[in-house]
PLY file of the C-alpha trace (Angstrom):
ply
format ascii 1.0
element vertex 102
property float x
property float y
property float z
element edge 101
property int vertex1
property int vertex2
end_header
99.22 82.36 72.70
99.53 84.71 69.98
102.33 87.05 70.31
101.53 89.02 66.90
103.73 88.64 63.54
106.38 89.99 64.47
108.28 87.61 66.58
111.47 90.10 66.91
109.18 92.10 68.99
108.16 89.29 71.69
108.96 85.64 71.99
105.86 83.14 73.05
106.16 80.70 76.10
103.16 78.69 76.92
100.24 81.25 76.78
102.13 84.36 77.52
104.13 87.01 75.37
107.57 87.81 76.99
108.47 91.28 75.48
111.63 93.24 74.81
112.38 95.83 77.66
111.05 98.65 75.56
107.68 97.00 74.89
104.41 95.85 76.55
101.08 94.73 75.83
99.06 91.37 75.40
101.02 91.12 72.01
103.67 93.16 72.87
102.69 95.84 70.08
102.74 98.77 72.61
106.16 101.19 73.31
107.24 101.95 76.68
108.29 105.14 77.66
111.84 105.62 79.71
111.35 105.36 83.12
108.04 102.68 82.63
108.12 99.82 84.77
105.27 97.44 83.90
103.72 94.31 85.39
101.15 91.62 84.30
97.68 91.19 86.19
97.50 87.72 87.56
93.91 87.04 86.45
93.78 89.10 82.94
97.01 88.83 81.78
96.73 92.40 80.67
100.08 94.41 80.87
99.86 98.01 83.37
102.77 100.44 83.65
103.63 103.23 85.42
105.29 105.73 83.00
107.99 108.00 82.91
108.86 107.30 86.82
105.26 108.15 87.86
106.11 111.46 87.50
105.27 112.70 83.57
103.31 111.66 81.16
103.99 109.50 78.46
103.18 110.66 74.75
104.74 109.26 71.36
107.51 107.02 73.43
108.50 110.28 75.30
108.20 111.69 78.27
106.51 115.08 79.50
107.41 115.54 82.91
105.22 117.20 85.19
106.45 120.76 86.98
109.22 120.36 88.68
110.75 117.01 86.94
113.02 116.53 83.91
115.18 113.97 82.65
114.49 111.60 79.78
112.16 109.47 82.31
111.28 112.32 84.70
113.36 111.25 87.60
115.46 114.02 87.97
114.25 116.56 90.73
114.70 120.45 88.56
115.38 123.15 91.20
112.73 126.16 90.99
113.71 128.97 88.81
118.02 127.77 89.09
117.68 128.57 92.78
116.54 132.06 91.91
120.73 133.03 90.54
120.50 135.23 87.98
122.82 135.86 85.28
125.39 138.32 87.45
124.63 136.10 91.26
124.41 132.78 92.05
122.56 132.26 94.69
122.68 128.58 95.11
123.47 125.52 93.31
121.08 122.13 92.24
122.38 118.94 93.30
119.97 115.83 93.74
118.61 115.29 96.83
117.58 111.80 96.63
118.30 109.95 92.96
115.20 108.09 91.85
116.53 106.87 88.63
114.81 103.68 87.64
0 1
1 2
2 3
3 4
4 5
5 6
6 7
7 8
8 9
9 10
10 11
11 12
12 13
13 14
14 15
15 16
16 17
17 18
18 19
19 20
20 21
21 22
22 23
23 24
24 25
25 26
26 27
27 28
28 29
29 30
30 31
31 32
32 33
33 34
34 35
35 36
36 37
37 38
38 39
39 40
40 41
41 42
42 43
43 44
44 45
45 46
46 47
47 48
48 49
49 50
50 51
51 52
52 53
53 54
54 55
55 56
56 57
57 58
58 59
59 60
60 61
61 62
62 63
63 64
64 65
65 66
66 67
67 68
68 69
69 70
70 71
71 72
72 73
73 74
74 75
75 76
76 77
77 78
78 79
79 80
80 81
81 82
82 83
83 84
84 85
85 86
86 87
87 88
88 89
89 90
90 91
91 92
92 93
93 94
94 95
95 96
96 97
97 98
98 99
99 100
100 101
């Protein structure tokens, strides 16, 4: 198989490139994101991932979490508008629920 040539960026066992954990791809060319867990099709051999916890969107190696996410990978639940305190009252405080840190 032909793993590229670069071979600090993935290492060639029978026909398939095993890549670092912050790459993917046929060749292993492609970044991952934080929070990107990727698998190989059985059939194609292509590489798929899920990025940024399946809850941003991945753009230049870096995450942009959808409303209500934030973290480096998106797994961290935000609490809307600081649990409406203000600067004088606080009127609650954000702790997570349920951790979903990959």
């Amino acid at each position: 198989g032909d793993c590229g040539d670069r071979p600090e960026l993935a290492k060639c066992e029978i026909t398939k490139c095993i890549c670092p954990m912050d790459r993917y791809g046929r060749d292993c060319m492609q970044k991952r994101c934080p929070g990107s867990i990727c698998y190989t099709h059985p059939t194609s051999q292509d590489q798929y991932c899920t990025e940024c916890s399946q809850r941003g969107r991945c753009v230049a190696q870096q995450c942009e979490c959808y409303p209500g996410w934030g973290d480096e990978d998106c797994a961290t639940a935000l609490c809307e508008r600081n649990c409406s305190s203000t600067p004088t009252e606080t009127r609650g405080i954000c702790i997570d629920d349920f951790p979903v840190r990959q």
